[in-house]
C-alpha positions in Angstrom: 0.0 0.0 0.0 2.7 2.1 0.9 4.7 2.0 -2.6 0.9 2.7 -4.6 0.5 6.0 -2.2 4.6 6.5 -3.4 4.4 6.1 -6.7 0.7 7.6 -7.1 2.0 10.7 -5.5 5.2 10.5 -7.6 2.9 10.0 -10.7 0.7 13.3 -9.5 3.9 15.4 -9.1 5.0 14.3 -12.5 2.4 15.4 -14.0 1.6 18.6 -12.0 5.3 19.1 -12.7 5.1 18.6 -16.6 2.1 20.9 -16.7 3.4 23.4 -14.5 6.2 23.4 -17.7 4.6 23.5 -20.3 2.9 26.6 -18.8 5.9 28.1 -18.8 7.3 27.2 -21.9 4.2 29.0 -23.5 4.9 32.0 -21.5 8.6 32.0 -22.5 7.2 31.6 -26.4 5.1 34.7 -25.7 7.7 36.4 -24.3 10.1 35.8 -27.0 7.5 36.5 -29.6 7.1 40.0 -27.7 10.6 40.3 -27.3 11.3 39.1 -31.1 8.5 42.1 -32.3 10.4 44.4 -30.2 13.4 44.0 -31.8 12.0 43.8 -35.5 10.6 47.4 -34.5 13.7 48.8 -33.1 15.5 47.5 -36.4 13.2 49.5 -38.6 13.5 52.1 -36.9 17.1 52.1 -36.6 16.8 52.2 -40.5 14.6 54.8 -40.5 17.0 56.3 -38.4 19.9 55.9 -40.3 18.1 57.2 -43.4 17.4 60.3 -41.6 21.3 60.7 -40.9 21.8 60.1 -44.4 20.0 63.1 -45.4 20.6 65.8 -43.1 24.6 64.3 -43.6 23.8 65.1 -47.6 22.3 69.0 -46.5 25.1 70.4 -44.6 27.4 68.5 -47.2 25.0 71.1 -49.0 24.6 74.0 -47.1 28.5 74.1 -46.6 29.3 73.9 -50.5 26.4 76.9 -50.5 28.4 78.6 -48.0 31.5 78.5 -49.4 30.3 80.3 -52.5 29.1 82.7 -50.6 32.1 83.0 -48.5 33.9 83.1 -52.1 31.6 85.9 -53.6 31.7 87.8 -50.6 35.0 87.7 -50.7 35.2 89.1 -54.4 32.8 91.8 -53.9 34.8 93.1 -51.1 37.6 93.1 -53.6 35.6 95.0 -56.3 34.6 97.4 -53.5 38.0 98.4 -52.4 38.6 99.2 -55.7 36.0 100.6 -56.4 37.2 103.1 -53.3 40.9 103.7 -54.5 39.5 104.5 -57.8 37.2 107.3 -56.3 40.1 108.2 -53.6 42.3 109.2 -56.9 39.2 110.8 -58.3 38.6 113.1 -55.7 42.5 113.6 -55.3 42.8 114.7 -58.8 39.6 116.8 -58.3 41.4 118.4 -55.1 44.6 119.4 -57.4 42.6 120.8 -60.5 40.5 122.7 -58.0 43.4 124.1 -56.3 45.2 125.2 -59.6 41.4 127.2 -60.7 41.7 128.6 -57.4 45.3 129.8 -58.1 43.9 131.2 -61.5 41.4 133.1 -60.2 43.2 134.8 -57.6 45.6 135.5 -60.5 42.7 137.0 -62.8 41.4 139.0 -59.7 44.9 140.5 -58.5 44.8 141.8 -62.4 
């Protein structure tokens, strides 16, 4: 009587045991499932991600050829400018010494 009470209970733990796993094998395939999802999401966006890098990498790349073309004409309009500014300087200095001479003339037509 004493080894049917053993191995019954034996048999019942078995069995409560192998249920109790296959429980949590279930859980663990749901949970890998989740955990599988997850991942396939993180990996688009980590793509989506990258191709957002991509493009903002390709507008400075861009915005920095625009802005040394700028930097360039700037450059060559400030060039123009100064001369542009020496030309008028020796303008105005001519201008001083024909000025000066008709002044000399007419102080030599009044004293006459």
């Amino acid at each position: 009587m004493r080894q049917i009470t053993t191995i019954l209970f034996v048999s019942v733990l078995g069995v409560l045991l192998l249920a109790g796993c296959q429980e949590s094998d279930a859980s663990d395939i749901r949970r890998a499932r989740v955990i599988g999802n997850e991942n396939l999401q993180l990996k688009q966006d980590l793509e989506e991600k990258d191709q957002q890098i991509d493009k903002l990498t390709a507008q400075i790349e861009m915005l920095e050829a625009k802005n040394a073309e700028v930097i360039e004409q700037s450059g060559e309009t400030s060039i123009k400018t100064l001369r542009m500014l020496l030309e008028s300087e020796k303008r105005a200095e001519a201008i001083v010494i024909e000025n000066r001479k008709l002044e000399k003339e007419l102080e030599k037509l009044k004293t006459r």
